[in-house]
N, C-alpha and C positions, 0 to 999 in steps of 0.2 A: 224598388231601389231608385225611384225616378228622384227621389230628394238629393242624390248623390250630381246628379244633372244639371246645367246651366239650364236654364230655361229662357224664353223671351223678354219676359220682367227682367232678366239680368242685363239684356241688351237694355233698354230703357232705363236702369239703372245706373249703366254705364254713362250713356249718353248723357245724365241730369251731373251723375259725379265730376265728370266731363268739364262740363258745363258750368258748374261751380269753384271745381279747380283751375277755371282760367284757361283752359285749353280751346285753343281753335276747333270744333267739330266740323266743319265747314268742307274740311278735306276728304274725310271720311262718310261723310252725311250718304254719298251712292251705296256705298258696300254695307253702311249698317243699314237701309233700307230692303238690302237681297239678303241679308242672314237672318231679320227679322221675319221673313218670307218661310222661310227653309220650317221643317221637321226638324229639331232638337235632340230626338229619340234618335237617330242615328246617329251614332259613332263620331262617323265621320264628318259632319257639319257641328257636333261638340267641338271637335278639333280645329274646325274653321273661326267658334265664333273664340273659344281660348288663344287664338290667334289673334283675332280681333283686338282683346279685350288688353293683352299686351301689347299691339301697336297703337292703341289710341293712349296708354298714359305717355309715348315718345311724339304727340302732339305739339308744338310751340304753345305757346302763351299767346293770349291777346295782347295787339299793343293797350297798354296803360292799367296794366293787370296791378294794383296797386297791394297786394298782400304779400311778401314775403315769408314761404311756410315751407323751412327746413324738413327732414325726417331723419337729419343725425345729431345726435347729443351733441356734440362740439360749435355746429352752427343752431343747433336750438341757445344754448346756454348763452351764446354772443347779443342774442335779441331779447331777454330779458329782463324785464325791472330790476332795479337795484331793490335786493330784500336780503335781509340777515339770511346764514345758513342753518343757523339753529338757534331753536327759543328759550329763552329762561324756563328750568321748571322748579314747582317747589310742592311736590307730590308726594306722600307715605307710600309704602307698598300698596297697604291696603287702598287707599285713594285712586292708586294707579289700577289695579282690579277692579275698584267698580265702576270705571269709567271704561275701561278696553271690555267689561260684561254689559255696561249700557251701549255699547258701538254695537256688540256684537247683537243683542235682543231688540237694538233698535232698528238695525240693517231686517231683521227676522221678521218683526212686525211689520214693517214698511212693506217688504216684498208681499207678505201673506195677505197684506191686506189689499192691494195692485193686485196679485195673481190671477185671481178669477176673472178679471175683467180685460187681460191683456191680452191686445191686436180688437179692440172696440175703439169706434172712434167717437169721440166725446160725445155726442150724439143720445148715441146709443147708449151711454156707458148712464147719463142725468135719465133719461126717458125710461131704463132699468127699475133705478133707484130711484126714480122720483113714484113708479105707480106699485113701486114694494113696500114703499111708508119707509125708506131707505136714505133718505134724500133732504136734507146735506147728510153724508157721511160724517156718522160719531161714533160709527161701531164696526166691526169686521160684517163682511156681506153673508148674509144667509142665503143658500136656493132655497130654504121653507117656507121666508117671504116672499118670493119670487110670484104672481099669479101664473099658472099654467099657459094662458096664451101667450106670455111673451116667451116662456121657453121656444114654444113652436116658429114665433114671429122670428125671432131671431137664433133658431138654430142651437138653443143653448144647452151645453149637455151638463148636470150635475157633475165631473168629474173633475172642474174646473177649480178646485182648492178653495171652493168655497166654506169659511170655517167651520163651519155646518155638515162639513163631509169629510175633512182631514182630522190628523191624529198627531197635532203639535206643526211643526212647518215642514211642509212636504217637500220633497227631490226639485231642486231650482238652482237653473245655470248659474243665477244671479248669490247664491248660498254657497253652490259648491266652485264659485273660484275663488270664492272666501278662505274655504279649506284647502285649495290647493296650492296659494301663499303660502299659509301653513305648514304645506307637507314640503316646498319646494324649497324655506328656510329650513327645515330640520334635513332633508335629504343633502342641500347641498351648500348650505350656511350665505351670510349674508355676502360673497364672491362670488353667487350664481351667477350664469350666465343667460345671454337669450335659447342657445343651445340644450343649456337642462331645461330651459322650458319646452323647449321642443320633447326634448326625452321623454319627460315626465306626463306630459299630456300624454304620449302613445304609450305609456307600459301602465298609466292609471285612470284614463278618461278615457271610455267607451266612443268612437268616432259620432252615433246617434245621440250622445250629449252633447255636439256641438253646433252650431246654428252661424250661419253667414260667414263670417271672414273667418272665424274659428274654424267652421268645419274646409272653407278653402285653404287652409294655413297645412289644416294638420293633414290634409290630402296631399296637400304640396311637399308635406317631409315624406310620407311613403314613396313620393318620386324622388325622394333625394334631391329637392329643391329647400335648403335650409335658408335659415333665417339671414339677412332684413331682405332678399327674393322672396323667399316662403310670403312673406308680404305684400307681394303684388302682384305674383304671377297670375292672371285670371280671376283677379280678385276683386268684382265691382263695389263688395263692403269695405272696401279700408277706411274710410273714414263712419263707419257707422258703430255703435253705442259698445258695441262687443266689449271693445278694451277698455272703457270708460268704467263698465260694471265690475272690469275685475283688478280695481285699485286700491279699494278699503284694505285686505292686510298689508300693505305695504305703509300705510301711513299708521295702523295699529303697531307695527311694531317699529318702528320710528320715531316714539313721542320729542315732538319738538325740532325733531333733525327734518327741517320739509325739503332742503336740498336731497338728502340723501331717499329720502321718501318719493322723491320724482325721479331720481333716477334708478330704482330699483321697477317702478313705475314705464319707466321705459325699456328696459332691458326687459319686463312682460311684453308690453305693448308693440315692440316692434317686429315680434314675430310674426304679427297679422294685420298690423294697419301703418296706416302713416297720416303724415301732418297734422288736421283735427283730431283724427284718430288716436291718436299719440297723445298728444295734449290732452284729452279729456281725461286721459286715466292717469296723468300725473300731476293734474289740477286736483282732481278728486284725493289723491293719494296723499298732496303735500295740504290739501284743506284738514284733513284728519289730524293728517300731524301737528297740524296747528293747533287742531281742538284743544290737545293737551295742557295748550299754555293760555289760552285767547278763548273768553268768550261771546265776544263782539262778533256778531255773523258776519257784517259788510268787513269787518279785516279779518275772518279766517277767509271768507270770499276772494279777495285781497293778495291777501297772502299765496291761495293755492294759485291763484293769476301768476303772482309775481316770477312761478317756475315756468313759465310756456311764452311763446313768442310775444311778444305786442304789436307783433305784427302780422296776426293771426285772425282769419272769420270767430274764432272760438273766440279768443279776446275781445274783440270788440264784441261780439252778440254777450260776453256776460255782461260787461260796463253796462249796453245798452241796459239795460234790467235793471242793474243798480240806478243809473240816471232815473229810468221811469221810480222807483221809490223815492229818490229824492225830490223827485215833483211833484208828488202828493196822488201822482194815479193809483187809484185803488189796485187791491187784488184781482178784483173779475176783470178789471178792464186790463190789468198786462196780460193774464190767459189770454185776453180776446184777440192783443195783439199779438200775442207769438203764434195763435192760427191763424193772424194775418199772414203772415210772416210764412207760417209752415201749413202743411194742408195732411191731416192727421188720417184723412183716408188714401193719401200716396205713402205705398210704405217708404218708401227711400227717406222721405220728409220723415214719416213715423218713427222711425230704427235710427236715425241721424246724431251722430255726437251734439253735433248744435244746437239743433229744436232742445231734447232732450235736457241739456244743460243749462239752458234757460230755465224750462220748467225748474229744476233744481232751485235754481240759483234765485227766483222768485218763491219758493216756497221755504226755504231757509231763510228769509227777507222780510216777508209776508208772514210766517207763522209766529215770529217774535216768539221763540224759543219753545213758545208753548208745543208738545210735543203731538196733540193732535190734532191742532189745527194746521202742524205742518205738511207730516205724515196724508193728512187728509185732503190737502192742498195738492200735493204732489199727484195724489191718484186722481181724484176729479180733474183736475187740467188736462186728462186723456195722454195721446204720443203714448211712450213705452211703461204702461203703468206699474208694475210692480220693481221693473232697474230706478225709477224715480224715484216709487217708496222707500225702494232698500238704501237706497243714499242718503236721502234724505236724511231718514230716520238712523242711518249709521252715523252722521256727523252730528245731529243735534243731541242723540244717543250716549256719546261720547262724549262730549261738552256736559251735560245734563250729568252721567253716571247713572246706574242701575237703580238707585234706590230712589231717585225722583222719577221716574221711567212710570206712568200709570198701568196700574195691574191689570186695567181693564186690555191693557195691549201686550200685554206681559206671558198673565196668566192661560190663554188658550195655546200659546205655545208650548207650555206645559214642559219647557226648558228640552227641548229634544229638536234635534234635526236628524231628517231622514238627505242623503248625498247620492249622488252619482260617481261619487272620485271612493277609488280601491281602498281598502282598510278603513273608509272614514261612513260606510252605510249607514251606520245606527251613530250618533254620536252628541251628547247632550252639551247644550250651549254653556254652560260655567265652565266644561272640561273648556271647550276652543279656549275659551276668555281666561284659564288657567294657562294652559299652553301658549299663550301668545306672551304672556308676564314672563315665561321661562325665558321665552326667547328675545326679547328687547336686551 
């Protein structure tokens, strides 16, 4: 049950989030040097460093801390770009099905194709693929090409979702909070609150399907610490990738409406993160929405911008990215720069709304629609590789529609998803992509 436990990395993660958010550590810098000391496995210095981890977000600011980064709807919406609320559409039924079936098979193939290789740091990930006859990626990864030494070299087990070993797209966080939009619009309609989110995690999402701020979140409602606390109490992941992955239905069933698309976006998101954290899942959410109507990448890019602060790290690190395409820097050289930038063997960098969204927002940019050079972009640039493909690949997915979507990425998904969320274990990809048309 140690996973259940803060461990030391969380004090260092604290300290770097810290550290980012603008906070003075300087005051605290004695006490988190003796709790980094301490045994963890006891109890009772858990409780010391949960202590901790809520006295350092009531830190001061640096002087000349120059980002304003709200964490409630009312002062996020004040900082805003001026962007319409909702977009012209001019969609058939059918048109609108095969583009919400292209989001949904694109998000599928993206992650399947990421999965096997994710928590490698790029490194690893070319040095795999390049001595498998792998390399550039144009196809889902095999373990059969894999040579034997590198299994051992690097620890690698076949059970990795390598398509070579799965049976359509396998049990993924990044899948099933796809389907738990889903289930959370049909259980409690589009006037949900953050609180059904709460609900609904604990009576259909096993606590072992949830990973960093998620699983602090949903630990925090068994103590009766609800939402927007549930989001911060002991929570060194708030601003990492969690709520960023689980945005796509919210802008699938919003075509065109990106105002209402972020903020459904954040009534998710604010149950377990804040500021970055926040904003990436309702960047992601009002991009989708936009798909619908726009298929200009740098203005659905744009667009999902225009719902989150401007006066945000997230905001400026995407601009940054679109600036670098406008100056003519190639592809490999913005990856090179955003491991300048981020360092893919620190997980906190790795797991980060930011880093991670870069990657996106360069591979949406860089892929120039074509679908697998995006897709493929997203997962060789390393950080969180299969939440980058599932994006990716759900917003160009969508834009594109199912029937331009290549089979080659299509077909070993074999139209089936296997879930972690109750009722939705076995459940095949056109059903989602039918049920989410019900529900727009």
């Amino acid at each position: 049950m140690d996973w259940l436990l803060l461990k030391k990395d969380d004090l260092l993660f604290e300290k770097q989030q810290c550290i980012e958010e603008g906070r003075d550590f300087t005051g605290v810098l004695n006490k988190f040097n003796k709790l980094i000391r301490l045994n963890l496995k006891d109890i009772k210095n858990q409780l010391a460093v949960k202590e901790f981890l809520n006295e350092t977000q009531k830190l001061p600011h640096v002087k000349n801390y120059k980002y304003k980064e709200p964490s409630d709807i009312k002062a996020i919406l004040k900082l805003r770009d001026k962007a319409p609320k909702q977009l012209k559409l001019n969609l058939s039924k059918n048109s609108m099905l095969d583009k919400i079936y292209g989001a949904w098979l694109g998000r599928c193939a993206g992650c399947l194709l990421g999965k096997p290789v994710e928590c490698w740091p790029r490194v690893q990930i070319v040095d795999v693929l390049k001595k498998s006859g792998q390399y550039p990626l144009k196809n889902y990864i095999k373990a059969s090409k894999i040579p034997k030494p590198l299994f051992k070299k690097y620890n690698i087990t076949a059970d990795r979702a390598f398509v070579d070993q799965v049976d359509g797209m396998p049990a993924d966080d990044d899948i099933n909070y796809t389907i738990t939009g889903l289930a959370i619009i049909e259980k409690y309609g589009v006037k949900f609150t953050p609180e059904n989110v709460a609900e609904f995690w604990m009576c259909n999402i096993p606590i072992i399907c949830t990973c960093t701020a998620e699983r602090i979140a949903y630990r925090n409602f068994a103590n009766a610490i609800l939402p927007p606390e549930s989001a911060v109490y002991g929570n060194p992941y708030r601003e990492w990738i969690g709520a960023q992955i689980r945005a796509d239905f919210w802008g699938y069933v919003m075509p065109g409406k990106i105002e209402e698309a972020a903020n459904f976006a954040f009534r998710d998101a604010s149950i377990s993160h804040i500021k970055n954290g926040i904003y990436g899942e309702m960047w992601v959410a009002a991009m989708l929405s936009a798909s619908y109507a726009e298929n200009d990448m740098e203005k659905i890019i744009n667009l999902g911008l225009s719902q989150i602060p401007n006066t945000s790290r997230l905001y400026e690190a995407v601009k940054e990215v679109i600036s670098w395409k406008k100056s003519g820097i190639t592809s490999e050289q913005a990856i090179n720069k955003i491991h300048k930038i981020y360092k893919d063997t620190n997980f906190h960098h790795w797991c980060h709304t930011i880093s991670n969204a870069m990657v996106v927002t360069a591979s949406l940019l860089y892929g120039e629609k074509d679908f697998e050079k995006t897709i493929t972009m997203a997962v060789d640039a390393g950080f969180d590789t299969d939440c980058n493909g599932a994006t990716a690949g759900s917003v160009l997915g969508l834009v594109l529609g199912a029937k331009k979507l290549p089979k080659k990425w299509t077909a070993p998904l074999k139209n089936k998803i296997a879930s972690g969320i109750r009722d939705f274990e076995k459940v095949e990809i056109l059903e989602m992509a039918e049920k989410t048309l019900k529900l727009q």
